[in-house]
C-alpha positions, 0 to 999 in steps of 0.5 A: 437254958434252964435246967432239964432243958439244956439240949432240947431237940435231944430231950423232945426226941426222946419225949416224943419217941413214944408211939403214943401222941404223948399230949393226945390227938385233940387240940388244946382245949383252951385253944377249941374254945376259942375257934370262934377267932379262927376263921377259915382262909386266915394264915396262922403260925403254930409255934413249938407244935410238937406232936401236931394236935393243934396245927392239924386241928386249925387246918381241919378248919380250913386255916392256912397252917404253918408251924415248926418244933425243934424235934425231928421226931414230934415233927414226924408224928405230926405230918403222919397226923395229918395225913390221917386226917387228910389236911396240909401243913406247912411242917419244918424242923426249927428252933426258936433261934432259927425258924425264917421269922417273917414280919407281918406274915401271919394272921394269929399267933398260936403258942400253946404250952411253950414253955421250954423257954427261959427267960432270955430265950422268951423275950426273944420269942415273944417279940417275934412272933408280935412282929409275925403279926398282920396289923389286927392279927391276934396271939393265942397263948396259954401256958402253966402258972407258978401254982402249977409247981404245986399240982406237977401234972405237966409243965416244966419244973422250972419257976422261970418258965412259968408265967404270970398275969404281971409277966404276960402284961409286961410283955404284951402291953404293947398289943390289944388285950382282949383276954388275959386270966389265971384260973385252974380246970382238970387237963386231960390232954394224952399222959403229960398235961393231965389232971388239975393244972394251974393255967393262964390265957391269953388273946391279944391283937396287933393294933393298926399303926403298931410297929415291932420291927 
C-alpha cells in the first residue's frame, strides 16, 4: 500500500485510541443529506466505518446495519456508541481483503471517507461492494478530491487515493449514476475532517439484470 498506510489496523488503532470520536459523533453530513434514500427496513453495508458515526446513525433510523473496519480499537468505540444511543449494529473487526463479502446482500452501500485505499486495493473494494448490491440497491460514496492536497484538512496525503469524477465514472459506469459531482464546503466533522475541503459525491444504483459476479 501507499505510504503512510503500510499497517493499517496498527495506524487506525493508534488514530483511534483517542478518547474523543476523532471524526465526531454525527454521521457525515453528505450522507444526512441525503436520508431521503434510506428507508427504514433496507439492509445497508457500512464499509470502514471506523468510530460508528454513520452505522449508528442509519440504524437510529430503523436500517438494518452491518458494517466492518480494520481496527479493533474504532470497532470498540463504535459498539459503546451504540449502546449509548441504544440501536444494534452488526459491528466485525475486518479488513477489506477479509470482510465475508456476500453477492447481492445489501440494499446500499455506504463508503464514506474510504480512502485508505490504494489503487489495487480500490479496484478490488470497488468491485465488491457493486456485486453486494441487491438489483436496484444503491452506493453511497463520498470521498477527497486531488484539491484537497491543497486545503490539508483530512484525508490521506496521498495523490492515488484521491478520487476523480473521471475515476469514480470509470469505475462505476456500470451502474445507474444518479449523482456524481465535485464541489467544495467548510467540514466540521470531530478534529480530523474539519475545515474547507475539496469533496466528491456519489449516488449510483445496480441496475436490474446487471451481474458482477
Amino acid at each position: 500500500m501507499s505510504k503512510g498506510f503500510s499497517n493499517p489496523r496498527e495506524t487506525w488503532d493508534k488514530r483511534f485510541s483517542s478518547d474523543d470520536y476523532i471524526f465526531g459523533t454525527e454521521p457525515n453530513a453528505w450522507l444526512a443529506q441525503h436520508a431521503d434514500l434510506l428507508k427504514p427496513g433496507m439492509r445497508v453495508l457500512a464499509v470502514a466505518d471506523g468510530e460508528g458515526r454513520n452505522s449508528v446513525w442509519m440504524a437510529k433510523h430503523g436500517l438494518l446495519v452491518d458494517a466492518f473496519d480494520i481496527s479493533p480499537v474504532g470497532i470498540a468505540k463504535a459498539q459503546t456508541l451504540a449502546q449509548q444511543h441504544e440501536v444494534e449494529v452488526n459491528f466485525s473487526v475486518c479488513g477489506v481483503e477479509d470482510y465475508p463479502w456476500k453477492t447481492g446482500e445489501y440494499d446500499a452501500v455506504v463508503a464514506i471517507f474510504i480512502q485508505f485505499a490504494d489503487p489495487d486495493t480500490r479496484a478490488t473494494l470497488f468491485k465488491r461492494m457493486k456485486s453486494a448490491l441487491k438489483p436496484d440497491g444503491l452506493i453511497l460514496l463520498q470521498g477527497y478530491t486531488p484539491k484537497q492536497l491543497d486545503y490539508k484538512t483530512g484525508g490521506p496525503p496521498n495523490l492515488d487515493h484521491l478520487y476523480t469524477e473521471v475515476l469514480l465514472q470509470d469505475a462505476f459506469g456500470d451502474l445507474d449514476i444518479s449523482e456524481l459531482h465535485a464541489y467544495e464546503d467548510v467540514l466540521t466533522e470531530g478534529t480530523q475532517h474539519h475545515g474547507q475541503s475539496a469533496l466528491i459525491g456519489m449516488v449510483a444504483r445496480r441496475p436490474f439484470g446487471c451481474n458482477f459476479e
